[in-house]
C-alpha positions as CSV (number, residue, x, y, z in Angstrom):
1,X,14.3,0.9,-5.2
2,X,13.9,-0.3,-9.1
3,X,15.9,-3.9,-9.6
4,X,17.8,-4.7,-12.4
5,X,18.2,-8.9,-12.8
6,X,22.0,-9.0,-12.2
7,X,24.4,-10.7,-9.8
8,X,27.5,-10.1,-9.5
9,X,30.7,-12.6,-9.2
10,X,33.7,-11.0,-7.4
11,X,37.2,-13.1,-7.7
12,X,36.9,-13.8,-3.8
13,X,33.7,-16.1,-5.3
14,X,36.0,-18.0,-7.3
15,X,39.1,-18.0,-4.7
16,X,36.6,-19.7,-1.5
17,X,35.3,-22.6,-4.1
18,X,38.9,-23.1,-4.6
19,X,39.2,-23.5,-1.0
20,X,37.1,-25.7,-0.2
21,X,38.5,-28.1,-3.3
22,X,36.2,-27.7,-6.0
23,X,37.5,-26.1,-9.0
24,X,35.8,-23.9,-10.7
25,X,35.6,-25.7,-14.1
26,X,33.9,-28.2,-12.7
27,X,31.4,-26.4,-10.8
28,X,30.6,-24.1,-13.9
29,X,30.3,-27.9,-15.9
30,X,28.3,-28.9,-13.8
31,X,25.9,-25.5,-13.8
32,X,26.1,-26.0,-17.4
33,X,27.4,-22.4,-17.3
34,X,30.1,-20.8,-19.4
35,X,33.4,-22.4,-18.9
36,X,35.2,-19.1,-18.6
37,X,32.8,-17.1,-16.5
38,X,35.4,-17.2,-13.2
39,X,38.5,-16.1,-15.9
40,X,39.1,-11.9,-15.7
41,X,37.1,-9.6,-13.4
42,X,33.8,-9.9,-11.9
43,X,31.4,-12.0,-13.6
44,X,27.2,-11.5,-13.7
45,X,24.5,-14.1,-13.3
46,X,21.0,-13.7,-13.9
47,X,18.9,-14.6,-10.5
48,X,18.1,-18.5,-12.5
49,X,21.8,-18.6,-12.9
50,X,22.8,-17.9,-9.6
51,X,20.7,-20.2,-7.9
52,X,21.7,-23.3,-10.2
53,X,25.0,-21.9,-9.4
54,X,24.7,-22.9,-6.0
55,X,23.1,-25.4,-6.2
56,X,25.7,-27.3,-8.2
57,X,28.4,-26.0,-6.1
58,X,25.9,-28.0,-2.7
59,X,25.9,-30.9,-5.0
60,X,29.5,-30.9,-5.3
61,X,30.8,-30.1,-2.1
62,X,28.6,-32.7,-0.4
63,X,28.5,-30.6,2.5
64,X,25.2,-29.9,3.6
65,X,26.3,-26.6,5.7
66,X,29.1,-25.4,3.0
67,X,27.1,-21.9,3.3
68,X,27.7,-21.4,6.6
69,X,31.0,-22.6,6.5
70,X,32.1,-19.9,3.9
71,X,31.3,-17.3,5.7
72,X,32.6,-18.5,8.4
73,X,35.9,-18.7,7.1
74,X,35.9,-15.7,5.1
75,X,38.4,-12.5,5.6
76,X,36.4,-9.6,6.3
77,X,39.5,-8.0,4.1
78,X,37.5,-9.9,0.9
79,X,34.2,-8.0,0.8
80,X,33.3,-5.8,-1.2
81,X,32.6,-2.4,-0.2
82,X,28.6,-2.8,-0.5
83,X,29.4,-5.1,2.8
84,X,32.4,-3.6,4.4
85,X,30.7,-0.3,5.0
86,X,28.6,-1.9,7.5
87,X,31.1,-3.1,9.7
88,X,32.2,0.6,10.1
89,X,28.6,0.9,11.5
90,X,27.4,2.9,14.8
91,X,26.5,-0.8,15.8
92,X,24.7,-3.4,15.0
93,X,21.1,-1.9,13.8
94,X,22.6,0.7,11.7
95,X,25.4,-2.3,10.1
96,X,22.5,-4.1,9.5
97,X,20.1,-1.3,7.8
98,X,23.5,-0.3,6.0
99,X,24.1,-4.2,4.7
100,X,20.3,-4.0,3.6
101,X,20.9,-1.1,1.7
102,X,23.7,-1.6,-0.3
103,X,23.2,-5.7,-0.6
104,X,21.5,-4.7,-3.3
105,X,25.1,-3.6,-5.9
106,X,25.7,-7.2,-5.6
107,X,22.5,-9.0,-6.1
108,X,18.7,-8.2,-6.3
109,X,18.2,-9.9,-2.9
110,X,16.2,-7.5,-0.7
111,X,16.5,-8.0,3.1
112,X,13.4,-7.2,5.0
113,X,14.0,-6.5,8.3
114,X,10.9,-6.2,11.4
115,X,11.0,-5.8,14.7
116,X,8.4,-6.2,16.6
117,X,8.2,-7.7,20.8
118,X,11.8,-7.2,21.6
119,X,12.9,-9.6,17.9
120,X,13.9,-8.4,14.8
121,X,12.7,-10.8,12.4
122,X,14.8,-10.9,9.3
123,X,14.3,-12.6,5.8
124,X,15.3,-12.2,2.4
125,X,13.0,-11.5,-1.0
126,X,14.5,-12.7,-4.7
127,X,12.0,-10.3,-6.7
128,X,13.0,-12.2,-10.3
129,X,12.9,-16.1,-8.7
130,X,10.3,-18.5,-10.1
131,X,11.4,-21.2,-8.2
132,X,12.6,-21.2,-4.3
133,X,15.9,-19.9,-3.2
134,X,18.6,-22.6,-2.8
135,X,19.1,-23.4,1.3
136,X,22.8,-22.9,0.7
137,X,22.1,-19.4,-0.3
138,X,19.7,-19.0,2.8
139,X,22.7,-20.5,4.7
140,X,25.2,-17.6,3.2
141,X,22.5,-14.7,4.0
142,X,21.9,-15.9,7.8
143,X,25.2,-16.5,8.2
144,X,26.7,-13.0,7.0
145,X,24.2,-11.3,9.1
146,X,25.2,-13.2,12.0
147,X,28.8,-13.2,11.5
148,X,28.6,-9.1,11.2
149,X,27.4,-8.7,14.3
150,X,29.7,-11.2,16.0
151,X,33.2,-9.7,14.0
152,X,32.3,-6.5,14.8
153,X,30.8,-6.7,18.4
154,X,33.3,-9.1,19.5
155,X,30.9,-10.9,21.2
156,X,29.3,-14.0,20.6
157,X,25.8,-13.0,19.3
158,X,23.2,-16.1,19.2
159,X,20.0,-15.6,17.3
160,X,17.1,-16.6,19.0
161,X,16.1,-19.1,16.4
162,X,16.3,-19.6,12.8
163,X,13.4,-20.9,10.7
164,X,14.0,-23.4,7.4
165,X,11.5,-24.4,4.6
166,X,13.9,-26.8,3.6
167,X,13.0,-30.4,5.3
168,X,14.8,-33.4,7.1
169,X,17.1,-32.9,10.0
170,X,19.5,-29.9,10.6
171,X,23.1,-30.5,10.8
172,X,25.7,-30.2,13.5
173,X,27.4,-27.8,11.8
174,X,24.1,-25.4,11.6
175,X,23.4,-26.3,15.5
176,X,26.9,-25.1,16.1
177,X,27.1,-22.4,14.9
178,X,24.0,-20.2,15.1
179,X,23.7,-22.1,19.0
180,X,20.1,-21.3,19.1
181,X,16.9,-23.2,18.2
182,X,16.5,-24.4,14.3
183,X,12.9,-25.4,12.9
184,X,13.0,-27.0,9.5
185,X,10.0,-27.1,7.0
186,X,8.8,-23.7,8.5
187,X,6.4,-21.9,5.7
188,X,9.6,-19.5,5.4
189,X,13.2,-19.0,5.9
190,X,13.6,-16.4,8.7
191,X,16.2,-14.9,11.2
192,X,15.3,-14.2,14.6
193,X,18.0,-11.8,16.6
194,X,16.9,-10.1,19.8
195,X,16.2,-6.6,19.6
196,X,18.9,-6.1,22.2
197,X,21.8,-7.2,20.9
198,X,20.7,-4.5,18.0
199,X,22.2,-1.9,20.5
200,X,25.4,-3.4,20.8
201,X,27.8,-0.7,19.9
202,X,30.9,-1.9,17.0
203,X,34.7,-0.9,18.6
204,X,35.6,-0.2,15.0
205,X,33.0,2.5,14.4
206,X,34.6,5.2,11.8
207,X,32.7,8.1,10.5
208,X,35.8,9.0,8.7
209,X,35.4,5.8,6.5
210,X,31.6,6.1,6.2
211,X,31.8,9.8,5.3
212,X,34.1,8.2,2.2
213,X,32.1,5.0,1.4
214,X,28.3,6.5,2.2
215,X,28.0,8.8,-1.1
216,X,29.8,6.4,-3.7
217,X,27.2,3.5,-2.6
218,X,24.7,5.7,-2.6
219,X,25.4,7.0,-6.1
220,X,25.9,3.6,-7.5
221,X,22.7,2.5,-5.8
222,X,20.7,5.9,-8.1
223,X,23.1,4.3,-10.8
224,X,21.5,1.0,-10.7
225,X,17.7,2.2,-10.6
226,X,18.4,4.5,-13.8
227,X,18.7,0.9,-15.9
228,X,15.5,-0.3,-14.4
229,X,12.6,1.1,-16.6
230,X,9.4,1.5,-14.8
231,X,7.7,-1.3,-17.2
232,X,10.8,-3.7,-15.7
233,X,9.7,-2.6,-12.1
234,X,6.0,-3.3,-12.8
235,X,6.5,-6.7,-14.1
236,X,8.9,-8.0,-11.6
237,X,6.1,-6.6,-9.0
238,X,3.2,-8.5,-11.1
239,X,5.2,-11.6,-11.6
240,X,5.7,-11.7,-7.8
241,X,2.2,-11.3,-7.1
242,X,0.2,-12.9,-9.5
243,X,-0.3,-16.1,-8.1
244,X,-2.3,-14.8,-5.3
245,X,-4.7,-13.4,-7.9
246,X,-4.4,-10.8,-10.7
247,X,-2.7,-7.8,-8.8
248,X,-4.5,-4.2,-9.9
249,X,-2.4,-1.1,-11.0
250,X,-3.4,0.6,-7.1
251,X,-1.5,-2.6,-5.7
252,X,1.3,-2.6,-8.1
253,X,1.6,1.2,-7.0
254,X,1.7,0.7,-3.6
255,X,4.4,-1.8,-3.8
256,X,6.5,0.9,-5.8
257,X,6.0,3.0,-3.3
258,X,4.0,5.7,-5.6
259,X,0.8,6.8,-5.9
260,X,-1.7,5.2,-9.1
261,X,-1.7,8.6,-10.8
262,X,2.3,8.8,-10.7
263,X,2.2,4.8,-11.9
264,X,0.0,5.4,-15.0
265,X,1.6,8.2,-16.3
266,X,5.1,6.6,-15.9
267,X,3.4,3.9,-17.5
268,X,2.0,6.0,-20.5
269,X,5.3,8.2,-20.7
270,X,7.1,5.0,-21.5
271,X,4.7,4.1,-24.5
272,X,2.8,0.8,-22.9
273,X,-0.1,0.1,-20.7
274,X,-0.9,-1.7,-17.4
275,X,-2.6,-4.3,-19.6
276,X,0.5,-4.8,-21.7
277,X,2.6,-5.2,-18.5
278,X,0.4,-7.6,-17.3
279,X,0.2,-10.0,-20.4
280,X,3.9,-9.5,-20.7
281,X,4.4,-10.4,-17.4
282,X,2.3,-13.4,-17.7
283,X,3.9,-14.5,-21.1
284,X,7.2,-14.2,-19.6
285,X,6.7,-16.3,-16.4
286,X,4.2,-18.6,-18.5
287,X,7.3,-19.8,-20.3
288,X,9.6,-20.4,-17.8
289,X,7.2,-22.3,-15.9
290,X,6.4,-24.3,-18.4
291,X,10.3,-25.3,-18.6
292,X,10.0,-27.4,-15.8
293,X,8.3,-30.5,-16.8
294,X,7.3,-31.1,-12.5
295,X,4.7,-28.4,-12.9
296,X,1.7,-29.4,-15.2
297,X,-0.4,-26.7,-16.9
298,X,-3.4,-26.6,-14.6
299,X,-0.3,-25.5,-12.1
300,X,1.2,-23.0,-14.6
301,X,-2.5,-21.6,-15.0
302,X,-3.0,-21.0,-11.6
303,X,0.7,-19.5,-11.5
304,X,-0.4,-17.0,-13.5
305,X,-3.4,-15.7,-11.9
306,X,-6.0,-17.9,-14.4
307,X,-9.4,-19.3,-13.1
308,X,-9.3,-21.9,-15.3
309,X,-6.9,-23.7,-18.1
310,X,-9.2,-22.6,-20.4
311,X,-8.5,-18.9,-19.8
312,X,-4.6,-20.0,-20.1
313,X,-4.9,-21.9,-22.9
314,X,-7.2,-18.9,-25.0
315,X,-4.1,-16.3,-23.5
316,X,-1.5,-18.8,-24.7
317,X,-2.5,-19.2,-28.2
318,X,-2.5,-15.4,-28.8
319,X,1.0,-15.1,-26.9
320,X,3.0,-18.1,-29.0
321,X,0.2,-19.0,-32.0
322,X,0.2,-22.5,-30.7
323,X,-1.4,-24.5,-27.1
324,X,1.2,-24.5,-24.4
325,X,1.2,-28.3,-24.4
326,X,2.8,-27.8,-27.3
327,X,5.2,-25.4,-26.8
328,X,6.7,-27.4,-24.2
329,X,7.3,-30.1,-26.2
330,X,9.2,-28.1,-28.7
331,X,11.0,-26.2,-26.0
332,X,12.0,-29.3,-24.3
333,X,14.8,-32.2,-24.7
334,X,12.5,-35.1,-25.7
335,X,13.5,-37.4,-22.1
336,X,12.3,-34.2,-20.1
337,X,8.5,-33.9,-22.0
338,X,8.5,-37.6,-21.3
339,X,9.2,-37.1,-17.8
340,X,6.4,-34.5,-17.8
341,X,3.7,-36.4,-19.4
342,X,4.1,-39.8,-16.8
């Protein structure tokens, strides 16, 4: 499906930081964020936002399991209908395909889920991140798949274990609750359920609901791809994939589920080229790497799917006119390019 960078904010966002005592003011101060983003109806972050978002709402809390917690406490009555649908699932493999699906209306997270040897192996993908995914939101997206298959089983499902990147010990409160084996500083965050419990049937099962929900998601979901131009889809695919080399237009296709012929004349219809997609791809993640003064430019280069700085620094200069050294300076506050330079 095409992505569009957009995350949306319901009131019940703004209503369970109140809960748990930090106003919204301050969280949005400290996110240096708009001070009247929670005021009116739903609010939209960009995928950056979000995750300093959360972040500053971990930093304020204290707590290092506040994601969990929030789910934990939440009414099922608050969701919105892109997550209420699945709890009038068959059970819990088709509330789980159907939270995949329609996830997606509320941020550009895509859940990919495997099973393969009696586990279903689930994690999460944030196509327009240049920087790793906060743990409190890893804690929020474990936790909500958990918690749909124990509200509407009514049983007390246990994964089998849950996999961290994040490092140091786990807390009591993560122990607790998922009640299975934690690893921290794995090479990914994943979910492992048993295949078994997938089976397990949901009491509130009702087609009646799901024959009224289904089509309006579903529209909303062909709603959404329409703003996504095939350029947008190419260079979120090439920005994803370009450290591990520079991606060719048959792998870009093949991610996009299409075939190269289809790609390039998509490409060609909306007046640009796979070259021009790739340098603006580059250009664009080029500059918001080099916004972070921990990651020198040998580091950005290599980011980018350059051999060598040289290659960067020749790209660079036709891109901005000047050496990227120097465009971080003037794109910096003057402590930061200190920071950057010792």
């Amino acid at each position: 499906m095409a992505q569009v960078d957009k995350c949306k904010l319901p009131q019940a966002f703004w209503r369970a930081v109140e809960q748990i005592g930090v106003p919204p003011a301050a969280l949005l101060r400290q996110a240096r964020l708009p001070a009247t983003l929670h005021l009116g109806g739903q609010s939209y972050l960009t995928t950056a936002q979000y995750f300093v978002l959360l972040r500053a709402l971990a930093d304020l809390s204290g707590d290092p399991a506040l994601g969990v917690r929030m789910v934990r406490e939440a009414d099922t009555a608050v969701h919105p209908p892109s997550s209420l649908a699945a709890f009038y699932a068959r059970d819990y493999r088709d509330g789980l395909t159907r939270l995949a699906r329609f996830k997606q209306l509320c941020t550009p997270e895509q859940l990919q889920v495997v099973e393969a040897g009696g586990e279903c192996s689930i994690s999460a993908n944030w196509p327009f991140a240049v920087e790793p995914e906060p743990a409190i939101s890893v804690d929020v997206t474990f936790a909500t798949l958990v918690e749909l298959g124990r509200r509407a089983t009514g049983k007390t499902i246990a994964p089998r274990r849950v996999e961290f990147t994040r490092t140091g010990p786990v807390s009591a409160t993560h122990a607790e609750y998922f009640g299975c084996p934690i690893r921290a500083g794995a090479s990914r965050d994943v979910l492992v359920l048993d295949a078994e419990d997938l089976d397990r049937p949901f009491p509130g099962h009702n087609p009646e609901m799901l024959e009224m929900l289904t089509p309006a998601l579903t529209a909303a979901l062909g709603e959404l791809e329409a703003q996504s131009s095939i350029a947008e889809q190419v260079k979120v695919v090439l920005k994803r994939s370009l450290a591990s080399g520079q991606p060719g237009l048959n792998d870009v296709a093949r991610q996009l589920g299409m075939s190269d012929r289809t790609l390039q004349r998509r490409i060609t219809e909306e007046g640009s080229t796979f070259r021009d997609l790739l340098a603006e791809a580059r250009r664009d993640l080029g500059r918001r790497l080099l916004t972070d003064p921990a990651t020198d430019i040998a580091e950005v280069a290599c980011l980018l799917g350059y051999q060598d700085t040289t290659s960067f620094y020749r790209a660079f200069r036709e891109w901005e006119g000047m050496p990227p050294n120097r465009w971080r300076e003037m794109h910096l506050p003057r402590r930061a390019v200190g920071v950057g330079l010792h």
